[in-house]
N, C-alpha and C positions, 0 to 999 in steps of 0.2 A: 534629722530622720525624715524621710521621704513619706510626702504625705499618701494614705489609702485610702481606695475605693472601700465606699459602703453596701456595694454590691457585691466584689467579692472578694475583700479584704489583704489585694493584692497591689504593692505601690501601682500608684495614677501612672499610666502609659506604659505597663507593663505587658510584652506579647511576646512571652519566649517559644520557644519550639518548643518547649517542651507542651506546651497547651496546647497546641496543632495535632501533635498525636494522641493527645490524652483518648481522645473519646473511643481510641480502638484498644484501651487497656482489656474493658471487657470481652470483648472477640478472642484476642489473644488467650486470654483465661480460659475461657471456652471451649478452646479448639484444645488446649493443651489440655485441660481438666478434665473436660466429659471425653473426645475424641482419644486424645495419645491418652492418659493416664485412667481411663476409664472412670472416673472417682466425680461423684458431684460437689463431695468434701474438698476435691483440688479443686476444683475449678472457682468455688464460693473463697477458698482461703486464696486461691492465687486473683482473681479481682479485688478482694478486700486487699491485700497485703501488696497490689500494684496501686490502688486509690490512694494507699497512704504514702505510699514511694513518692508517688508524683505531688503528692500534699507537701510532703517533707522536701522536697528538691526544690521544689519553686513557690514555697514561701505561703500554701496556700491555709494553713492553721489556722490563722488569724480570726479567716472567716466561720471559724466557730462560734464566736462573740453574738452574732448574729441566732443563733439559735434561742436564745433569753428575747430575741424584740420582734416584734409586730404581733404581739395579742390583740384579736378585733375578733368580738364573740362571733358576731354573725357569718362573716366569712369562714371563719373556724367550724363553727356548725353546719355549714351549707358545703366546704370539701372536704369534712369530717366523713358527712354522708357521700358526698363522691368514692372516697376510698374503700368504705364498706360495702358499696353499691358493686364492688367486682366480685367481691368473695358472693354476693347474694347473685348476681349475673353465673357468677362458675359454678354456683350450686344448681341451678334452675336448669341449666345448659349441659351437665356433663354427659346426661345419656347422648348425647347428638355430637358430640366431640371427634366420635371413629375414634377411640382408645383403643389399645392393642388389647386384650384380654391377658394380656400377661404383661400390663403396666405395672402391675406391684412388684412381680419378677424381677420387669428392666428397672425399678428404680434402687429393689434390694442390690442388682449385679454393679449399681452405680454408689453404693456404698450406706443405701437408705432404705431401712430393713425396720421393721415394727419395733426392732431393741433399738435402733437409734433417730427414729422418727422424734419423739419428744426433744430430743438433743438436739437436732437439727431444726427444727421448729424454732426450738426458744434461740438459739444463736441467732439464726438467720431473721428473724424478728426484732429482736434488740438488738444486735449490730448494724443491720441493710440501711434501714432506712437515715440513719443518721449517715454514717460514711456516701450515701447516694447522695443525701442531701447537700452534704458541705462539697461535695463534686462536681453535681451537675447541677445544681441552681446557686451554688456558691462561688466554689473556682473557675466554674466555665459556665456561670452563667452569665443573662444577658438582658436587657431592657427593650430589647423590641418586643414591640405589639403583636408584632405577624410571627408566625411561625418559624425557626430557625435550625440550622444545619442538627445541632445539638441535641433537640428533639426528637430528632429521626434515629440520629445515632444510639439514645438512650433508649429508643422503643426498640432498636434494630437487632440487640446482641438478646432481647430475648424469643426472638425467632429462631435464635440459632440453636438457643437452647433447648423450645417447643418441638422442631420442625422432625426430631425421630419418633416423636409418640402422636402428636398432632394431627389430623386427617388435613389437608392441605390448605381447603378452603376458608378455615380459620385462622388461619396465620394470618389473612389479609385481615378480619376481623381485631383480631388479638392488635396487628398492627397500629391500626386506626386510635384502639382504645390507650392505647400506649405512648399515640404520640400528643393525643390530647389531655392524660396528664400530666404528661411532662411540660407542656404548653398552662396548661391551667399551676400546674404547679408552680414554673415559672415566674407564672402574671404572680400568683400571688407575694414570691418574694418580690415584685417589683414592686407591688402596690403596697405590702406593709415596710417593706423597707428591712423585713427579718424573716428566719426563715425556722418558725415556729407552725407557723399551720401548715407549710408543706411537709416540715416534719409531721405532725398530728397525723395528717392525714396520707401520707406515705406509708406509717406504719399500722393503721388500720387498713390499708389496702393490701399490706405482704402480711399481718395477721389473718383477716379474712380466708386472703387465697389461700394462705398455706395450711391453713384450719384446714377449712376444705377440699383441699388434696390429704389433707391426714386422716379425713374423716372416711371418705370414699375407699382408699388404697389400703387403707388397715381394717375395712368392712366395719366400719361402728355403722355404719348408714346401710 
């Protein structure tokens, strides 16, 4: 049996194509979800149900094991607070954002309506972050220091998303912060060796935001 990497639990010298395209699973989604099929619900089920495609084709499962190791308190508590730190950033910022006045409209016309906000919330919250994690810091991740292709791509598909409600100048914003935690997220499966506190902290960062937007959009705020 063909020994594995403990970075992304894929046999040692493995580099199919199919990892090459991985990173534009999301776009694909995207463009076909929000764009062609109008639906936010296609475009979250067709990225999730592409992640697992490419999980399942090239062997990338494995690297779930990884999810159980590298507990280190203090890291954990220091990008614990990293991933909180956006929902409290998008709360502070949203007057300045240039939102459509009729955001809650385009989000209901996109299949996300005050009946199915809580539904949407909770999936996209327990599912995202684990499926992102074992993707992008597992399957296709990577042990450099410096900044890498990967991180750009993971910040990049959600620009695509922002860029019809967005006022422009924050997408360059949004971008930055996007690519830094995928970078930071990264370091840390590098350094603990497991990819427990990117999860932690992945899912406090799509709780936060998507609070957030639930809270603003369904006027609780």
């Amino acid at each position: 049996m063909p020994e594995t990497s403990l970075r992304t639990g894929l046999p040692i010298g493995s580099s199919s194509r199919l990892r090459r395209v991985a990173p534009f699973v999301p776009y694909l989604a995207v463009v076909v979800g929000m764009f062609g099929l109008h639906s936010a619900w296609g475009a979250v089920f067709g990225y999730h149900l592409g992640m697992m495609l490419v999980l399942s084709l090239d062997g990338g499962w494995p690297g779930a094991r990884r999810f159980g190791a590298g507990m280190q308190p203090w890291p954990l508590t220091a990008t614990g607070a990293f991933g909180l730190s956006g929902g409290v950033l998008l709360y502070l910022c949203w007057p300045l954002l240039g939102l459509p006045p009729e955001f809650s409209q385009q989000l209901a016309a996109l299949g996300i309506s005050s009946a199915t906000w809580p539904l949407f919330l909770a999936y996209f919250c327990l599912v995202n972050p684990w499926l992102e994690e074992l993707y992008w810091r597992g399957y296709l991740g990577d042990d450099a220091w410096r900044p890498v292709w990967n991180d750009l791509f993971f910040a990049g598909y959600h620009l695509l998303v922002l860029s019809p409600f967005v006022w422009w100048p924050w997408l360059g914003v949004v971008l930055v912060g996007l690519v830094s935690a995928g970078w930071l997220w990264r370091q840390m499966a590098r350094i603990t060796r497991g990819l427990l506190i990117p999860l932690v902290s992945h899912f406090l960062a799509d709780a936060a935001i998507m609070l957030t937007v639930y809270l603003f959009t369904t006027r609780v705020v």
